[in-house]
N, C-alpha and C positions, 0 to 999 in steps of 0.2 A: 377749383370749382368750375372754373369756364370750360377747363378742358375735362373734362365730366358731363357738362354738357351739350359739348361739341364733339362727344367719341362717336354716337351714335351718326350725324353727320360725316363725319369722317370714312367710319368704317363702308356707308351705304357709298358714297364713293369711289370708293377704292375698291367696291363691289361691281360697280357698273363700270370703271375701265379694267376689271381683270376680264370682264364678262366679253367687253369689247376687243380686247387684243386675243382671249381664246378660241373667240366664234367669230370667224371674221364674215360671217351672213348676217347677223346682228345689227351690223350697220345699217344695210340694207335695206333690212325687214322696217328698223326704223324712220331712214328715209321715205319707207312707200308712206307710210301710217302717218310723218309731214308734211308731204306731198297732198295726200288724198284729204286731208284733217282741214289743210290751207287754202286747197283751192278754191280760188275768187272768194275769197272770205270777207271782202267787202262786198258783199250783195246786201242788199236793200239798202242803204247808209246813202242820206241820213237819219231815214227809216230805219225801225227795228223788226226782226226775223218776225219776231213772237211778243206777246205783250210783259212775256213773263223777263223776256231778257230786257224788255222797257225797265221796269220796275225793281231788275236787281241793279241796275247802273243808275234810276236816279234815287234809291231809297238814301245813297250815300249822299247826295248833290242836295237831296230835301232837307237831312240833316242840319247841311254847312247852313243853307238859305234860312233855317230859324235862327242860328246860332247867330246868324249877319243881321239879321233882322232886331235882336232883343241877344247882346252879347252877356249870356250866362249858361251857368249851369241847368237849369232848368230850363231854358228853351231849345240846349243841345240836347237833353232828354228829351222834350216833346217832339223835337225833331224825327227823332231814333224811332218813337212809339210812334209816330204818323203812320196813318195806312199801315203796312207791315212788312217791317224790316226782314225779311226773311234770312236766319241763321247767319251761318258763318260766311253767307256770299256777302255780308256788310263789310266785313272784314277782309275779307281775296278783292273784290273790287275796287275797295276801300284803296287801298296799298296801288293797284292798279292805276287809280283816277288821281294818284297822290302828285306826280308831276302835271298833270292837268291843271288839276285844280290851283297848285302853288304859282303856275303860270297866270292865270287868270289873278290871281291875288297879286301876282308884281305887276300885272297891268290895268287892276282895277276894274275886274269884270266879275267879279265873284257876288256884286249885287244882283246880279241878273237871276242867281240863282233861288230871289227872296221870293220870287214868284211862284214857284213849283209845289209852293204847298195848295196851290188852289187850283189844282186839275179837275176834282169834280165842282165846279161852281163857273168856270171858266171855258170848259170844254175841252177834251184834247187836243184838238185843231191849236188851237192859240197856246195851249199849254206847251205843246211840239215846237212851234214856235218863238218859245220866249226867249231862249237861246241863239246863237248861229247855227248853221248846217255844221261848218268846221268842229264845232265843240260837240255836237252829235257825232258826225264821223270818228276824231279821235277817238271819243270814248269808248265808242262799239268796238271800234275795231280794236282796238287794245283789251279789253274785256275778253274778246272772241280769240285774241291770240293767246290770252292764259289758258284756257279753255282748248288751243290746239296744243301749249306745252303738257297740259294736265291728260289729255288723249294720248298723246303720245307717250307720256310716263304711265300710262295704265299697257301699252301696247309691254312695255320693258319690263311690268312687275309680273303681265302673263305669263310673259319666256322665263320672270324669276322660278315663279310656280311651277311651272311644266318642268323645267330646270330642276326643280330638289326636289319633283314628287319622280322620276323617271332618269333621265338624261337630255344634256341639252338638245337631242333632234326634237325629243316631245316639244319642248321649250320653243324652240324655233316655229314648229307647225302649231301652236294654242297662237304665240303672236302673231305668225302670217295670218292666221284666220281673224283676229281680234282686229287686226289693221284694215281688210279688205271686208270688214262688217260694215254695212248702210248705218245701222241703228246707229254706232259711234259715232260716221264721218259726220251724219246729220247733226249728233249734238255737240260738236265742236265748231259747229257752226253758228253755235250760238252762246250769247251768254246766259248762262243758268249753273243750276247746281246740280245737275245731274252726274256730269265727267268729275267735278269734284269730289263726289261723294262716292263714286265710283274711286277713287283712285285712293280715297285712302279706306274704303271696304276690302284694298286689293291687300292691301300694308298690312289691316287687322287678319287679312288671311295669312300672311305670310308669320305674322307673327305669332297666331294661336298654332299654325304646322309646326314653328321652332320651339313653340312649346312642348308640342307634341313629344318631339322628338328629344328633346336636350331636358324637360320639367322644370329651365329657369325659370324662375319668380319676374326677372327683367322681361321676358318673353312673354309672359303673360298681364306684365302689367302695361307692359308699351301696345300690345293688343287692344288694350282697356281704352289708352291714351287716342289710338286711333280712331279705335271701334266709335268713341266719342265725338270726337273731331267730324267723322263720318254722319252721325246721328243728325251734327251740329248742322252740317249741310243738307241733308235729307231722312225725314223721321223714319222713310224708310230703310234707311240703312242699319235699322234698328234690328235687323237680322242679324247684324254681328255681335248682340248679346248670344243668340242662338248659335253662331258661330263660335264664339270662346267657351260655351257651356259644353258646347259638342268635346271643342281640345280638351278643357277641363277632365272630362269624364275621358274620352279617348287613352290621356296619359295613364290611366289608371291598369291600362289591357298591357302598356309598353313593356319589356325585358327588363329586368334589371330595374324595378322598383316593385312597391304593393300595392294592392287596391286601398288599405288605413293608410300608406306614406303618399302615396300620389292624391288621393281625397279628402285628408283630415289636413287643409294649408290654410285656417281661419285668417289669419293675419293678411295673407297674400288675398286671399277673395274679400277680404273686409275695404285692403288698399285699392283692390281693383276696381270694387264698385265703387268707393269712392271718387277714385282718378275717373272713371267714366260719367259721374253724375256731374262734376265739377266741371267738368268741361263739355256736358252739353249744354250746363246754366251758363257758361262766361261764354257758349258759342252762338248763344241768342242773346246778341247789345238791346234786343227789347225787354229780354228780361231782364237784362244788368240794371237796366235802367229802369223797369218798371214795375221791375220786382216778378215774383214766382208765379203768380196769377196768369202774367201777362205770357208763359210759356205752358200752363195747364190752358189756356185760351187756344192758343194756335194749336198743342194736340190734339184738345177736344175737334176744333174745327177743323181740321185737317180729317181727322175718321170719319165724320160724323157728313161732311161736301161729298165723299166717295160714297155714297147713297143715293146723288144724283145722277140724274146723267144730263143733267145743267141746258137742258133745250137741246140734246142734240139726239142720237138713235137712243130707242131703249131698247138693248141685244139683252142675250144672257151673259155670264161673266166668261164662259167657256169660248164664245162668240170672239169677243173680245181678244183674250187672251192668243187664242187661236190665231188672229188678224195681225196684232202686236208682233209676236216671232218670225209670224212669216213676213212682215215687210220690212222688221228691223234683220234677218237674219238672210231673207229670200228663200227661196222653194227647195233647193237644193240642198244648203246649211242649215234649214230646218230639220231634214230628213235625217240629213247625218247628225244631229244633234240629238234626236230624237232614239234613232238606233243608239247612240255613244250611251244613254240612259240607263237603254235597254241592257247594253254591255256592261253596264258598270255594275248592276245589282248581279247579275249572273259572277261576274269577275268576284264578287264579295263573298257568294258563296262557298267558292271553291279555293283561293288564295290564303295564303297565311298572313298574320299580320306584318305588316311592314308601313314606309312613309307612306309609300304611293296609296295602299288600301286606305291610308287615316285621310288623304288626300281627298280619294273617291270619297270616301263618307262624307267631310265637310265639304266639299263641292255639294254634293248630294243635301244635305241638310241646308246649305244656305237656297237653293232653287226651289226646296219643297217647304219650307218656311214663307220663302216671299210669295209662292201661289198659293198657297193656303190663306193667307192675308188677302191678297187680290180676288179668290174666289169671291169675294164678300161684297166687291164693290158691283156698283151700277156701269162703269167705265175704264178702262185700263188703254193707256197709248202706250206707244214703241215705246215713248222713254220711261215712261213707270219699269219696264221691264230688263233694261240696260242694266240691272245689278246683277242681275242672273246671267247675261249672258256670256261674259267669259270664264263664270265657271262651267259653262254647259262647253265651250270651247274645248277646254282642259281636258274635262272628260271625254270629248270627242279625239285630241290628240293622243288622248292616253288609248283609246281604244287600236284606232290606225294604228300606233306603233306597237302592239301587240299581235294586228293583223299581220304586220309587216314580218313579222317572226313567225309565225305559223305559213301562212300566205302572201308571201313577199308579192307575189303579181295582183292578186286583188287589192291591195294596199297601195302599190305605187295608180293602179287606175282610177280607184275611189277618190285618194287622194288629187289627182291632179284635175278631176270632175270637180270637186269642190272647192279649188283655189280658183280651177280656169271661168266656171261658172256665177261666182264670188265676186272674182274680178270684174267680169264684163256686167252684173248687175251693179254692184257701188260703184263702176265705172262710168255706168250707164247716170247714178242718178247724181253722181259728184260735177260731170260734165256739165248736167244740168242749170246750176249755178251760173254759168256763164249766158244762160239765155232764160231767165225767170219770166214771165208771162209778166209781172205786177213791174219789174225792172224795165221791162223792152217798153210797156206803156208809158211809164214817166219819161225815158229816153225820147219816145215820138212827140211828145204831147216838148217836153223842152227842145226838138229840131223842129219844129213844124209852127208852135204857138208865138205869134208877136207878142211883141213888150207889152204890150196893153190889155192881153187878151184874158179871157176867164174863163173857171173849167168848173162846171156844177158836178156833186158827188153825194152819194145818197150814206155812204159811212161817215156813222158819227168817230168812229177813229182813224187818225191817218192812216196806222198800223192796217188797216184792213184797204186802203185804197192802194194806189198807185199815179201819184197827183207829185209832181216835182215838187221841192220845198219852197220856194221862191214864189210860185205860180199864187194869183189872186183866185184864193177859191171860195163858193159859194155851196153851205156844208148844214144839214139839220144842225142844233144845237138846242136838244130839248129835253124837258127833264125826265127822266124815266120814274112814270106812274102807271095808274091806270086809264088816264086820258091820252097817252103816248102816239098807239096807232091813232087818232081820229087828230091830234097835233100835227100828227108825219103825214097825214095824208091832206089836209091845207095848205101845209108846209111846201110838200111835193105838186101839188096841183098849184100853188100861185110860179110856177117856173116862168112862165111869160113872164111875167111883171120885171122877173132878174133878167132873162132874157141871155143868158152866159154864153159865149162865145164856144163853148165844148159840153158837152156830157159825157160823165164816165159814169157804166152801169161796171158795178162790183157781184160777184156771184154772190158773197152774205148778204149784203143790203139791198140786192135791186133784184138779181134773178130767183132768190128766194119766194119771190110774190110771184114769182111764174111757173113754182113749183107745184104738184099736186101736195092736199093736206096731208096725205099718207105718202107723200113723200120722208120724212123725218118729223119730227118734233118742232125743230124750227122751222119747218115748213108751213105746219099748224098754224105755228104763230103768229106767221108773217100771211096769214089767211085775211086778205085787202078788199073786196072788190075794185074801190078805187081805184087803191093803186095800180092792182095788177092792168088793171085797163088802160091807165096811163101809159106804163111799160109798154104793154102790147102795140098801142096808138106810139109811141117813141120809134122802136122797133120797125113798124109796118112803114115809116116814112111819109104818110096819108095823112097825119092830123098837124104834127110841127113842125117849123121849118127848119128841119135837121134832118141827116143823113148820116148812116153811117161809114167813117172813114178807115177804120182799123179795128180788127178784133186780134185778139193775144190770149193765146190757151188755149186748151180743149173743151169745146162745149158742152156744156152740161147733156147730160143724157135726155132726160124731162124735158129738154126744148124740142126733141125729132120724137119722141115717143112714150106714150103713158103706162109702156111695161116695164115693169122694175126685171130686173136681172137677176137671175137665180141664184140663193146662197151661196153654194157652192162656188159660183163665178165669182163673187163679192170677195170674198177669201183667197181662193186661186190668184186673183188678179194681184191681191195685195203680195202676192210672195213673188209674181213675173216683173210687175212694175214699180220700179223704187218710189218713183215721185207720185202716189194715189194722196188720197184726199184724209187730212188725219181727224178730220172731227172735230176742231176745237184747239184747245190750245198751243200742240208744238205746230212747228211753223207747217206754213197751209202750201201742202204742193196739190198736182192734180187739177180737176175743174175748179177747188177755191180759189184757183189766179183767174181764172176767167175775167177777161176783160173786155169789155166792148167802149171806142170812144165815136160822138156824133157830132158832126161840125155842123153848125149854123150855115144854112144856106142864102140867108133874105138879112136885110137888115136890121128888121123889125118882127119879134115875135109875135104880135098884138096885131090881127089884121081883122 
């Protein structure tokens, strides 16, 4: 029995070192894709990237903190159902924080973690706080290096793919390209469930192709197993139900079977769907725990938010999508991706059946499935789109090496346009890392500030400042209603009174109020008089006694001029420069780092 369930292990394997001693670039290609995946991968720490990577690392830590608090079974279930356990990253993380956590428990810190259930009532500020920096560090960064193994095993199932839909050079150029992509290195740089979900959407490919090809029932059911698994970590990756319906049907066109033998397999589609639902119910611990509502809740809400566009631009979906490829892919990997499309449907026409066509097609049907979905929303970032993109890879390498055979010279210069150009953009924003605008300020502000010293900040999340952990700060901390702005603006105007030894102005919470209303949505919002006069008066160095010492970032545009920048530029730009402004939730390059800090000149605010 154990070794029945250990073949499958085995064989994958002894698949990746046959792969490895026959292709000896393989190595390689996987060291850039570690390299680039890893660099400075402790940035922000003990800060997190994104809020989203907050909350898959402590939904586990909230857990334990009930279970400590009230040791049973039902307060490790309300633990589970707090806020929202988001899928299978309970589980990947889980495993991850495992020697963490067992640590803290031999040395009797694992109380600390009883606090965490009261982030909204407490504030983030203190809730970031209730721990050490160390136990923050740790965590992220361990979290964030499963996240570089899980990138780099997506970089190896590429070259698997391009490997059994062609030969291994396809294989090689879909991974070069997958490895020196922006859109991945960025999400391995954090922790979430996107590279996750990606990585076994890549497994349910490789397994409905081996269906394709071979009509095992094993093939099609470990498809199912994945497909789920996948689901379990992102609802989007709920295209690889659409992906095995495609093999399904596919096997039917295959040699050497019939359209009744390859489509009348009750038993095998009955098990399939089965294996698929069962494992998206046991890959949500809040529905194990809260029962099946509690995962019709999170679907519903999950469709139902992408009808927002949550305070930030309201574009069209084309808008969007358009923005998305081109700064997860860049200008150049766009085009060719774009063309490789174009080449695939023309190649379908004309081509007789074989793997590579059943290839095209399911690459094809999994990219036009997830935009078909996406047309719908109000908002789409790079990473909503990381499922698609290395099947648009695939089909981009399958093309090239078809050119390479008709037209060996246009192939080998197209080619080296789009690695060389590849390179130097995710080269460009991976570097990056190493000198963050929100980084470089906490660094000043802890060379610069004494031991006694204190630093006012207008974000009610650390996540959004850039304020060392240690440092005495003074922070709104107010409740979000409809008295909020006329709260934050007393709040904000009693500054004397605190008198803080620095101010940090954040581009969401402070230059926001200096934005035009038609500037964005949150621009609107953040529509002050007060405030923004404050700001202004901060700023001009004329009404308080403060001075600005250090700005970190690229200025907002809105601060030198009240003309917005043409469409077309807005787009353009996103596909030249890696690190633009994403909107909202994945992590905030661009003017969102903008930082401005003001040193107290006088002793005394109050004159």
């Amino acid at each position: 029995m154990l070794r029945r369930l250990t073949a499958p292990i085995v064989r994958a394997k002894r698949q990746v070192v046959n792969d490895l001693r026959s292709d000896p670039y393989l190595a390689y290609i996987l060291l850039l894709a570690t390299a680039l995946c890893s660099f400075w991968i402790w940035h922000r720490v003990p800060n997190f990237a994104t809020r989203d990577e907050r909350w898959r690392i402590v939904d586990i830590m909230e857990a334990i903190g009930f279970s400590i608090q009230d040791p049973s079974v039902d307060s490790l279930r309300d633990g589970i159902i707090f806020w929202r356990s988001y899928g299978a990253t309970f589980y990947l993380y889980g495993i991850v924080l495992l020697p963490l956590l067992c640590y803290l428990a031999l040395t009797g810190g694992l109380e600390q973690l009883t606090g965490l259930s009261e982030a909204w009532t407490i504030g983030h500020w203190t809730y970031w706080q209730i721990l050490p920096s160390w136990v923050w560090s740790v965590a992220i960064v361990s979290a964030r290096l499963v996240n570089v193994t899980l990138a780099v095993g997506c970089v190896y199932l590429v070259y698997r793919i391009g490997t059994m839909l062609r030969d291994r050079a396809t294989g090689r150029l879909a991974a070069t390209t997958l490895a020196l992509t922006w859109g991945l290195v960025v999400l391995a740089h954090e922790a979430g469930e996107d590279v996750p979900a990606l990585f076994f959407l890549l497994l349910t490919f490789i397994y409905a192709l081996a269906y394709v090809e071979t009509g095992s029932s094993r093939r099609f059911l470990g498809g199912c197993l994945f497909g789920g698994i996948a689901i379990a970590f992102k609802l989007t990756a709920g295209v690889g139900v659409v992906l095995l319906a495609g093999a399904y049907l596919l096997r039917a066109r295959r040699h050497g079977t019939t359209p009744m033998e390859a489509l009348f397999r009750p038993t095998m589609l009955v098990s399939g769907a089965a294996i698929g639902i069962v494992t998206v119910y046991i890959g949500f611990p809040s529905a194990v725990s809260g029962g099946v509502d509690v995962l019709f809740d999170r679907v519903a809400r999950g469709t139902t938010a992408k009808g927002s566009s949550h305070g930030w631009l309201r574009r069209p979906s084309w808008w969007w999508l358009l923005r998305g490829y081109l700064n997860g892919l860049g200008f150049p990997l766009f085009v060719g991706s774009l063309a490789a499309v174009v080449a695939a449907f023309d190649r379908l026409r004309h081509r007789q059946r074989s793997i590579e066509s059943d290839g095209i097609v399911l690459s094809l049907l999994v990219v036009g499935a997830t935009l078909l979905v996406f047309s719908q929303w109000a908002y789409i970032r790079t990473h909503h789109l990381l499922l698609t993109v290395p099947f648009l890879l695939v089909l981009l390498a399958v093309a090239l090496q078809h050119t390479a055979v008709q037209r060996p010279r246009l192939a080998r210069v197209a080619t080296a346009v789009l690695l060389v150009t590849s390179a130097f953009y995710t080269g460009l924003g991976t570097v990056g890392y190493a000198t963050q605008p929100r980084d470089q300020a906490a660094k000043w502000l802890t060379d610069h500030a004494t031991e006694n010293a204190t630093v006012e900040t207008y974000a009610t999340d650390p996540q959004d400042a850039a304020v060392p952990y240690a440092m005495t700060t003074h922070r709104p901390n107010l409740p979000t209603n409809d008295e909020y702005e006329h709260m934050l603006a007393e709040w904000v105007l009693d500054m004397p009174e605190r008198c803080p030894t620095y101010i940090q102005l954040n581009y969401q919470t402070s230059f926001m109020y200096l934005a035009p209303d038609n500037h964005s949505e949150r621009a609107s919002d953040h529509s002050n008089p007060q405030v923004r006069a404050y700001y202004h008066n901060l700023l001009a160095e004329n009404t308080y006694p403060y001075e600005v010492v250090a700005r970190f970032g690229r200025e907002p545009r809105f601060l030198r001029t009240a003309e917005a920048r043409p469409v077309y530029w807005e787009l353009l730009r996103a596909g030249i420069y890696p690190r633009t402004n994403q909107y909202g939730d994945p992590q905030d390059f661009g003017v969102d780092q903008y930082t401005v800090i003001l040193e107290r000149t006088e002793a005394s605010c109050v004159g």
